[in-house]
C-alpha positions in Angstrom: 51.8 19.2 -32.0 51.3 18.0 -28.6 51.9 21.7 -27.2 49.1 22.8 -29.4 46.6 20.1 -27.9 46.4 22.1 -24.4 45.7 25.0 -26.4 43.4 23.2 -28.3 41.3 22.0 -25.6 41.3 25.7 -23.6 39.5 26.6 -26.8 37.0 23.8 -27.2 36.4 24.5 -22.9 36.0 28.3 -23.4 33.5 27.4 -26.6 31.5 24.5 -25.3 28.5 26.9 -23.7 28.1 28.4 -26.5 28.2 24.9 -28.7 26.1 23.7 -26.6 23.9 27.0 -27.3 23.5 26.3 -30.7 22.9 23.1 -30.5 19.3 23.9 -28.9 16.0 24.0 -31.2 15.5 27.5 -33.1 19.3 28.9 -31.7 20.8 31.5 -33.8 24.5 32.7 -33.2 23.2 36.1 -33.2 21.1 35.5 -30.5 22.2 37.6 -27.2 22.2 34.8 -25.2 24.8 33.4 -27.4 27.0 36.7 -27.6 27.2 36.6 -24.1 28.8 33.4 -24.6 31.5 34.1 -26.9 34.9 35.2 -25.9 35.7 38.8 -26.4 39.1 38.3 -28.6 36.4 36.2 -31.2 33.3 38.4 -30.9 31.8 38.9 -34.4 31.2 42.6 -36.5 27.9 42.1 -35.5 28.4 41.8 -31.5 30.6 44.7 -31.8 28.4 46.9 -33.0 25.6 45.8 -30.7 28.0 46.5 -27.7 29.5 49.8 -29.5 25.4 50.8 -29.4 24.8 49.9 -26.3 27.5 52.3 -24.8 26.3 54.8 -26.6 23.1 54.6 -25.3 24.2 53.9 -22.2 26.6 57.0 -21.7 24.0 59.0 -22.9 21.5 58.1 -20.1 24.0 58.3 -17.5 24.9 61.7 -18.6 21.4 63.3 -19.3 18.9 61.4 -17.0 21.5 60.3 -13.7 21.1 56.8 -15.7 17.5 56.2 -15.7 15.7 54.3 -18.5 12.5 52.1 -19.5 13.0 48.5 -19.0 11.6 48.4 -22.8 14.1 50.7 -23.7 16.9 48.3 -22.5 15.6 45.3 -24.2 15.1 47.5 -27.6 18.8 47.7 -27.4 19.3 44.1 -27.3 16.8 43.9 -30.0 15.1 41.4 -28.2 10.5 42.2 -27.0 10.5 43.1 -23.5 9.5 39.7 -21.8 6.5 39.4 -20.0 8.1 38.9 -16.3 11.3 39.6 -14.9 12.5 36.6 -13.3 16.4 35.4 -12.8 16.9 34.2 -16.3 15.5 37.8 -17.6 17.5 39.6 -14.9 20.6 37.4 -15.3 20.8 38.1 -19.2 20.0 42.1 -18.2 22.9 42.5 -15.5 25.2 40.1 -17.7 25.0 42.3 -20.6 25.2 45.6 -19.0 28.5 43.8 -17.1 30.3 43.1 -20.3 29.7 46.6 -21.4 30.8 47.9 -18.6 28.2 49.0 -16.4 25.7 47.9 -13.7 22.4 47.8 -13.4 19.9 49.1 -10.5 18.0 47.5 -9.2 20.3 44.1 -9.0 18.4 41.4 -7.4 21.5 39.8 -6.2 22.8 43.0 -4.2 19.2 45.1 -3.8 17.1 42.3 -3.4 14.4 43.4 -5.6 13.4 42.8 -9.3 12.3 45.4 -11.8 8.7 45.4 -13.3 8.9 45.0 -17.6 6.7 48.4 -17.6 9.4 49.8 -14.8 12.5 51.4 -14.8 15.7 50.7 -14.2 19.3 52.9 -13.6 22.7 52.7 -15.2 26.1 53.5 -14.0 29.2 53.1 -15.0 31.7 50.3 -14.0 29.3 48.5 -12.4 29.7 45.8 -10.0 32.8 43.7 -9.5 32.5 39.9 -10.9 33.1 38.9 -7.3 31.9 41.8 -5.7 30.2 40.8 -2.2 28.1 43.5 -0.5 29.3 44.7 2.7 26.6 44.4 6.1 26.9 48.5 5.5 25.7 48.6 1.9 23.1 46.4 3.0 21.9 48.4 5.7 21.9 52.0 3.7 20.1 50.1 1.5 17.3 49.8 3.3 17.8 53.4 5.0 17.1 54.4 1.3 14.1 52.3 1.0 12.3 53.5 3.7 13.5 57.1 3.4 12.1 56.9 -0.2 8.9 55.7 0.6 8.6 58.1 3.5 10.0 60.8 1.2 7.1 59.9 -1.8 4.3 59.9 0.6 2.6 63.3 -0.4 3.0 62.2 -4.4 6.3 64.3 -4.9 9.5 64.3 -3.9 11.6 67.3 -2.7 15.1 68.6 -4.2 15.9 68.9 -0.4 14.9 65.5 0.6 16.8 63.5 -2.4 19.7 65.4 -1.6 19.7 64.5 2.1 19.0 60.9 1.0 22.4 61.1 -1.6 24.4 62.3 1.8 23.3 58.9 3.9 25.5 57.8 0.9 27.8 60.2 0.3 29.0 61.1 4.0 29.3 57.5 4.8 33.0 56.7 4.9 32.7 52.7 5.0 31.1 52.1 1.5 33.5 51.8 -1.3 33.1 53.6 -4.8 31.6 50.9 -6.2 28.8 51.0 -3.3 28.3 54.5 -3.9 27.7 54.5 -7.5 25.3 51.0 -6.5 23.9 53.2 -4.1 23.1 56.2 -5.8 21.9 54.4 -8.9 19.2 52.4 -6.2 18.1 55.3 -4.8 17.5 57.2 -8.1 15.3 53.9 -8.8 13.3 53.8 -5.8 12.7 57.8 -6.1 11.3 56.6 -9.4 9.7 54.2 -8.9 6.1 54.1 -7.1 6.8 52.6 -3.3 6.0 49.2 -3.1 5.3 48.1 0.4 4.1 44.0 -1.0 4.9 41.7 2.4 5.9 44.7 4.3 2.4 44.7 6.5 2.5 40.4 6.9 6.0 40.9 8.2 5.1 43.9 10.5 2.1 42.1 12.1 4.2 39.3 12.9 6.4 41.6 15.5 6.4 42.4 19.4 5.1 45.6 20.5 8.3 46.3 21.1 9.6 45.9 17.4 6.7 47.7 16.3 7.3 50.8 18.2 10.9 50.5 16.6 9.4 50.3 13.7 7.2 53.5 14.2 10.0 55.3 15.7 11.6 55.2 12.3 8.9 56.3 10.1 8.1 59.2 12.3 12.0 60.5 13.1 12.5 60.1 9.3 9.2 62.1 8.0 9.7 65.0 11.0 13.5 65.3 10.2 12.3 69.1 9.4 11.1 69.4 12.7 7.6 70.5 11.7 4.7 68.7 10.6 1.1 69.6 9.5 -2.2 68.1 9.6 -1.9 67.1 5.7 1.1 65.3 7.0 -0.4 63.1 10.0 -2.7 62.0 7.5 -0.5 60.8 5.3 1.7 59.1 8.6 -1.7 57.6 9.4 -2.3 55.8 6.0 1.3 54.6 6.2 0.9 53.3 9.6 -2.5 51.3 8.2 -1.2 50.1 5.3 2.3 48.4 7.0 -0.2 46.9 9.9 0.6 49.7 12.6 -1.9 51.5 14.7 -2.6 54.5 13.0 -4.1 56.5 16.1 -0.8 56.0 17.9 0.5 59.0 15.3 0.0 61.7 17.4 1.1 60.3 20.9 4.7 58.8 18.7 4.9 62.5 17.5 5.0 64.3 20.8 6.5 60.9 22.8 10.0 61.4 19.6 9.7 65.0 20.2 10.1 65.2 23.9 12.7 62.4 24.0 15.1 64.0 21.6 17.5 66.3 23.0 17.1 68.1 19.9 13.3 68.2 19.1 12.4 65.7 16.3 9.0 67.4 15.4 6.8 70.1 16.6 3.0 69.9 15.7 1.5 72.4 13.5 -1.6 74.2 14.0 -4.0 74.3 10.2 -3.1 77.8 10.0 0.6 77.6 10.6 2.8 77.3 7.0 2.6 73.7 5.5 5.7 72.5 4.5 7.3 69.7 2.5 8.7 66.6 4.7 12.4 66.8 4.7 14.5 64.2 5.4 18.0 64.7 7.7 21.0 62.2 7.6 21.6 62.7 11.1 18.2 60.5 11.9 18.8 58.2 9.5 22.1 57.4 10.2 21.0 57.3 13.6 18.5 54.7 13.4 21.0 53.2 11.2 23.5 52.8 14.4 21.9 53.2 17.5 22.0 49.1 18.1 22.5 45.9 16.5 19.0 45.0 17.2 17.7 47.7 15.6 19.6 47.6 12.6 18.5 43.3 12.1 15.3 44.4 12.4 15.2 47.0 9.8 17.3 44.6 7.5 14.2 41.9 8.2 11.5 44.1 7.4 12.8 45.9 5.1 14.7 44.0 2.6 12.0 42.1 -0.2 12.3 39.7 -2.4 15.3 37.8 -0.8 16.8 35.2 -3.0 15.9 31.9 -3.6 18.3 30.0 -2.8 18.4 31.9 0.4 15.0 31.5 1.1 13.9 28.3 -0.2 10.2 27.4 -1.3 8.0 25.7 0.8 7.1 22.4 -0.3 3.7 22.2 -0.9 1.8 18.5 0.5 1.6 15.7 -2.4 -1.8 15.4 -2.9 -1.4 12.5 -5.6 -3.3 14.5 -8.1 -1.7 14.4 -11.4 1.9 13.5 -10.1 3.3 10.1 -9.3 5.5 9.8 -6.1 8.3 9.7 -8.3 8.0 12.6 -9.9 5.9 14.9 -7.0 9.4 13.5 -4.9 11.8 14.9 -7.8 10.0 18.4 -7.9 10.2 18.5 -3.8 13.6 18.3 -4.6 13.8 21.3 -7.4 12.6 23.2 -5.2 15.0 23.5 -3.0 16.6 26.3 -4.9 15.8 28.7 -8.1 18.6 27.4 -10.4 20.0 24.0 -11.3 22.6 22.8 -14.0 21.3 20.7 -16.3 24.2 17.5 -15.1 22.4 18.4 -11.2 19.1 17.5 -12.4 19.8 14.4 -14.3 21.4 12.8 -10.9 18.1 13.5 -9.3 16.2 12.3 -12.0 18.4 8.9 -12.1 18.0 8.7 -8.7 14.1 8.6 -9.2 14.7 6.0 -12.6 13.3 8.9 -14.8 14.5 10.3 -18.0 15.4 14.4 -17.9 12.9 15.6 -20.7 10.3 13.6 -19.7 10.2 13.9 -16.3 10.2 17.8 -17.0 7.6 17.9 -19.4 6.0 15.9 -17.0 5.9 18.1 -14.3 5.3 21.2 -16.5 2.2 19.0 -17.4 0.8 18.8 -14.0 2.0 22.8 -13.5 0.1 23.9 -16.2 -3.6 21.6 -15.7 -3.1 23.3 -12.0 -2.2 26.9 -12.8 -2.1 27.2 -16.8 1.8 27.9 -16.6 5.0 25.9 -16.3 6.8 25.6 -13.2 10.2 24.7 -15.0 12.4 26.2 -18.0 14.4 24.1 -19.6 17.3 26.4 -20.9 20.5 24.8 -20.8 20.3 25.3 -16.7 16.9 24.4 -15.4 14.5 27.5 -14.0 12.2 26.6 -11.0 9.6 29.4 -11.8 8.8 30.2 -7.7 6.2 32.4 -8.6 4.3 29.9 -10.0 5.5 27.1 -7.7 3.8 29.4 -4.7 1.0 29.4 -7.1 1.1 25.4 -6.9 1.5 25.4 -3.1 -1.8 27.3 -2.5 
């Protein structure tokens, strides 16, 4: 008997998630958040098939459309209404699921640093990420290579054969990535060529640089959309809307065109005159991959501009001032504290709240009181872990 106890409690250890799942108001054991929680050896008929499904699905994405599907499409799987944001808890449950069937999911906030939209997209591929897999400073900077070649490359509506295949070989000549970082990789960048170019907090962060940063800035977007070494009038155009919508002087087009051209020992671009053949932009590894290397400076300051939605625990809330308006200093000094990062076990948050002499639940419906007379929404989520909803908290501060 008393070897069986160790045994015993491994099993009431591995199970107490999921106890403690079921234990919550309205759970059902064949919720998907409480399949996730059960151990594969004692996964139900029921789990099975929903994984066996899945797969099926899955493979057949993968093998028809390069692994691109409707956000709707994934939660239909899951059986579950497509939620109405996608914030961690949402992405969490998506990337957790896919993991356990064995695949990953593009966009991953934790490696791209970007959330889907629920009316987006998003792109499978097999294997998927490693449960400890870090990303290397390389994947992160092809990452962003791929984001702005993307952009540039979806600037006239369309994107080129030619120019997604010179944007798969920034990935697939580059020694240094793993397999896994490919398959990440390629699955991003079948994303972002899907999915329309969102430039949200590129221009604040572009205003915010030297002259000097801005003309590195510039001399990306112009070596990367006259990779061909041609480019019309229809394209200048489109190179000057660019330049105005990311805060850059748009009248400096020209001069950057001929000042690249010139300086290149090769010729970056030549101007063509209205008559001459238009062509499509094309995109060539060699520039990218060169103003992916040429210094350390240049590569932090694409990484900086470039990369969105960082994490939030990386990138901490700031606290908005109490203005004594619907909180007391206990609780407005409890929520400072929750804000200091996106997620909290449920055991973290009740030290707080003893530290403040207030009760969990009521200090949280508390606060979600005084969210929701401010901005009609709640500001935490009480599931299991607590939520800070940093949307909403920014929302709060302003």
């Amino acid at each position: 008997v008393q070897k069986l106890i160790p045994v015993a409690e491994s099993c009431i250890n591995a199970l107490d998630a999921y106890s403690r799942y079921l234990g919550k108001k309205d759970a059902s054991a064949s919720d998907v958040a409480a399949i996730m929680l059960l151990p594969d050896e004692i996964l139900t008929e029921d789990a099975e098939r929903l994984f066996a499904e899945f797969k099926h699905w899955a493979d057949e994405k993968i093998r028809e459309h390069s692994g691109l599907a409707t956000v709707a499409d994934f939660w239909a799987r899951l059986g579950m209404p497509v939620p109405d944001k996608i914030n961690k808890k949402e992405a969490e449950l998506m990337q957790n699921f896919a993991r356990r069937a064995g695949y990953g999911i593009a966009p991953d906030m934790r490696y791209h640093f970007v959330r889907t939209e629920p009316e987006g997209h998003i792109v499978l591929f097999p294997e998927g990420h490693a449960e400890f897999y870090v990303p290397s400073a390389e994947f992160t900077s092809v990452s962003v290579a791929l984001r702005l070649g993307a952009m540039i490359a979806q600037m006239d509506k369309r994107v080129d054969v030619a120019e997604q295949a010179t944007l798969e070989k920034t990935i697939d000549h580059n020694d240094t990535l793993s397999p896994t970082e490919k398959r990440s990789l390629h699955a991003y960048l079948t994303w972002r060529l899907n999915t329309p170019a969102n430039q949200a907090g590129l221009k604040a962060k572009i205003e915010q640089l030297s002259d000097k940063e801005k003309s590195a800035i510039s001399n990306v977007i112009i070596s990367v959309a006259c990779a061909d070494g041609k480019i019309d009038p229809a394209e200048i155009k489109q190179l000057e809307k660019t330049y105005t919508s990311l805060g850059l002087d748009s009248s400096t087009v020209t001069s950057d065109i001929h000042r690249l051209s010139t300086a290149e020992t090769t010729p970056t671009a030549t101007l063509q005159t209205p008559s001459a053949t238009s062509g499509a932009f094309s995109l060539d590894e060699r520039i990218l991959a060169r103003h992916e290397s040429d210094t350390t400076d240049v590569r932090q300051l694409l990484n900086a501009i470039f990369t969105e939605d960082e994490p939030a625990d990386e990138s901490p809330a700031e606290i908005p001032p109490h203005t004594g308006a619907g909180l007391d200093e206990a609780h407005h000094q409890l929520y400072q504290r929750l804000l200091e990062k996106e997620r909290w076990a449920r055991n973290e948050v009740a030290e707080l709240c003893q530290q403040f002499n207030l009760m969990l639940s009521g200090a949280i419906e508390a606060i979600n009181d005084w969210s929701f007379e401010q901005v009609d929404a709640p500001v935490l989520d009480d599931d299991d872990d607590i939520y800070v909803d940093l949307e909403i908290a920014q929302e709060l501060k302003e």
